[in-house]
C-alpha positions in Angstrom: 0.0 0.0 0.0 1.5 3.8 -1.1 2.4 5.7 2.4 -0.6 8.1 1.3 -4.3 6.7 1.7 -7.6 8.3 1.0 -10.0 6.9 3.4 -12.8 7.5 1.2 -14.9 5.9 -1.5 -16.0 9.4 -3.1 -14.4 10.0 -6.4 -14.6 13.5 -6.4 -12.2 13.5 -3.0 -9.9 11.1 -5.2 -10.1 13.7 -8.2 -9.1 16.4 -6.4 -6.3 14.6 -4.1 -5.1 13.3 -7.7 -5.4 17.1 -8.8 -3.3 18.1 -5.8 -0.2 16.0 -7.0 -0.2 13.1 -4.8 0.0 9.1 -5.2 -1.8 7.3 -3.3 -4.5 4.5 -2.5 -8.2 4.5 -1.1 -9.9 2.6 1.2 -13.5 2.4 2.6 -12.9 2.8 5.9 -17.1 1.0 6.3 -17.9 3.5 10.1 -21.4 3.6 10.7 -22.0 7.0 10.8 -24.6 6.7 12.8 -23.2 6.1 16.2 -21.2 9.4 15.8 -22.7 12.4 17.6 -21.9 16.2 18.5 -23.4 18.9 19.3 -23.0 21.0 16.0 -22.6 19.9 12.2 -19.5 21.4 12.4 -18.2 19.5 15.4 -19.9 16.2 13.7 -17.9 16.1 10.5 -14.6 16.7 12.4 -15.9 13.9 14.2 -16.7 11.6 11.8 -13.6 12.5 9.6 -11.5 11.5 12.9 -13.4 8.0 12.9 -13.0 7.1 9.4 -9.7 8.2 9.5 -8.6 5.9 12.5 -10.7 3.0 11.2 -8.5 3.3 8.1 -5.4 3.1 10.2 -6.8 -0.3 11.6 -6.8 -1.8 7.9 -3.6 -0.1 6.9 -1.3 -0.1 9.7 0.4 2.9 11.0 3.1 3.4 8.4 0.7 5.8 6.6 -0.5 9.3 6.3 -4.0 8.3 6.1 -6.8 11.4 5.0 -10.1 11.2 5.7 -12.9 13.6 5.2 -16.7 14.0 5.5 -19.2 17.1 4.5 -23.1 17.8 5.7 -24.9 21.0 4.5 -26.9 22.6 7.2 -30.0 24.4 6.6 -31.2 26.0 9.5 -29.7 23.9 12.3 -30.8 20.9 9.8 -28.0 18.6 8.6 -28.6 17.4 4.7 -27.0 14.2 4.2 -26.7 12.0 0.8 -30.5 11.5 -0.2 -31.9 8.2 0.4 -34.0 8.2 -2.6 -35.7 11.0 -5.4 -38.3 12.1 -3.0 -35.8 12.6 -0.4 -33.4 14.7 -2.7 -36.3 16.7 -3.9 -37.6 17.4 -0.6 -33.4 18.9 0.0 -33.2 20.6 -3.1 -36.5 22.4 -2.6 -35.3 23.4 1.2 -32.2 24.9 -1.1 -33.8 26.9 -3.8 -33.5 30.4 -2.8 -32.1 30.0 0.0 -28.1 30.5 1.7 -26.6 27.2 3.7 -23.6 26.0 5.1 -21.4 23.4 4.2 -19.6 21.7 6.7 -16.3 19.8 5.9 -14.3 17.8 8.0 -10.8 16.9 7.6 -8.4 14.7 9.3 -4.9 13.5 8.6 -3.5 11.1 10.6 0.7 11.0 10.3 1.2 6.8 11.6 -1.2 6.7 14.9 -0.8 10.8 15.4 -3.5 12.7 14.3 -1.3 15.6 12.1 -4.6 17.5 11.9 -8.1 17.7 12.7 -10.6 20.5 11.8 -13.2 22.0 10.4 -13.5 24.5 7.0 -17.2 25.7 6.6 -18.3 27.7 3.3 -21.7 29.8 2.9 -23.4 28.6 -0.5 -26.0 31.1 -2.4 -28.5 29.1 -4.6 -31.1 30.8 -6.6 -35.0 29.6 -6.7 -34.8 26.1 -9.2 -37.9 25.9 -10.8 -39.7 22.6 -10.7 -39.1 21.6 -14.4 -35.4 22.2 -13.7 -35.6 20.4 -10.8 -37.2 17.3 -12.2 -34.8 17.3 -14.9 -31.8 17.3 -12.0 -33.3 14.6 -10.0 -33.7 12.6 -13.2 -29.9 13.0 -14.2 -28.9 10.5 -10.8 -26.5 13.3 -9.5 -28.0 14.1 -6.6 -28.3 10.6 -5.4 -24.7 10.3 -4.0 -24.0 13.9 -2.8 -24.6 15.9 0.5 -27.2 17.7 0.2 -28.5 16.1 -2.8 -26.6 18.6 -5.6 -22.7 18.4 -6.8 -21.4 22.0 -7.2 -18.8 20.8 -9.5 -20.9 19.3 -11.7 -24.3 19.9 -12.8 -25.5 21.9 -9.5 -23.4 24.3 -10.4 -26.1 26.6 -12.2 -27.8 26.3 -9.3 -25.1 28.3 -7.3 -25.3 32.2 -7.3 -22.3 32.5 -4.5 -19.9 31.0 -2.4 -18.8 32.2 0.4 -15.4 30.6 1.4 -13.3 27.6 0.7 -14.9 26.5 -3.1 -13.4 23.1 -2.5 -14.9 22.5 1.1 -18.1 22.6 -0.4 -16.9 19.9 -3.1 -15.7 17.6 0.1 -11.9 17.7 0.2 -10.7 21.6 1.5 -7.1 21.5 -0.9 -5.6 24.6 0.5 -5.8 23.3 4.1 -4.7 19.7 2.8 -1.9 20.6 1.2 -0.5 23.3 4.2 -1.1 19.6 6.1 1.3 17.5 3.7 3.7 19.9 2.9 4.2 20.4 7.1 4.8 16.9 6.8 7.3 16.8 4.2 5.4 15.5 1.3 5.6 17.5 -1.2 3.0 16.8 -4.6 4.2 16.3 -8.0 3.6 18.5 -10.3 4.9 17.1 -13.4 
């Protein structure tokens, strides 16, 4: 196994570690996410980036720098997960239109059995009223299905989007800047070539 692992099965964290310069392997980590508790959505994605990252170090060993991440969006004290079906990711997309949210990302890097760092980045995401013709055809494309909050920024849901307030790639799931102020700390430099 590479000395970097991604503790994550979301592509779009691979992408952008990928993006970043760095080798390195995934693993599923398989928490159940639903044991982890705190008292704010920002404290729970810290937390739960913290669990997935350790339960990574139990299948990898400690010779690693293992990075593990989660994201909610939070709509008026209301965390919006990954959809459980189309009625579900309407009912969050309609809570959306119009409206300003946070998304929470958690981060966590573990250097061996150390944790290098833990934290939160939060961004403030503008989304104009979607009509419901849009919105059908959204819920139809099978994007939503798999994202917090049921709508991928970087994809499709982007026309969605009037603003962003902070860190662009904390609301995509992996905050780079902070990551890679992490890796280079810890020697491990990406390659750009």
């Amino acid at each position: 196994m590479k000395e970097i692992v991604l503790a994550s099965k979301s592509p779009r964290r691979a992408e952008l570690l990928a993006q970043m310069g760095y080798d390195f392997d995934t693993v599923d980590s398989h928490i159940d996410e639903s044991t982890i508790t705190a008292p704010t959505p920002a404290e729970l994605v810290k937390k739960l980036a913290e669990a997935k990252a350790f339960a990574a170090l139990g299948i990898c060993g400690d010779g690693h720098i293992i990075i593990a991440a989660d994201t909610v969006v939070e709509v008026c004290g209301n965390i919006l997960g990954k959809p459980r079906d189309e009625a579900d990711a309407r009912r969050m997309l309609s809570e959306l239109s119009g409206s300003r949210h946070a998304v929470h990302t958690g981060l966590c890097v573990l250097n061996g059995k150390n944790i290098a760092y833990s934290g939160t980045s939060t961004a403030h995401v503008t989304f104009r009223k979607i009509g419901e013709k849009e919105l059908d055809l959204y819920i139809a494309s099978g994007e939503p299905l798999d994202k917090a909050g049921a709508v991928g920024v970087q994809e499709r849901g982007a026309v969605f989007v009037e603003r962003v307030d902070g860190d662009f790639y904390a609301v995509v799931g992996l905050p780079v800047c902070t990551l890679s102020v992490v890796l280079v700390g810890l020697g491990k430099y990406p390659n750009y070539g």
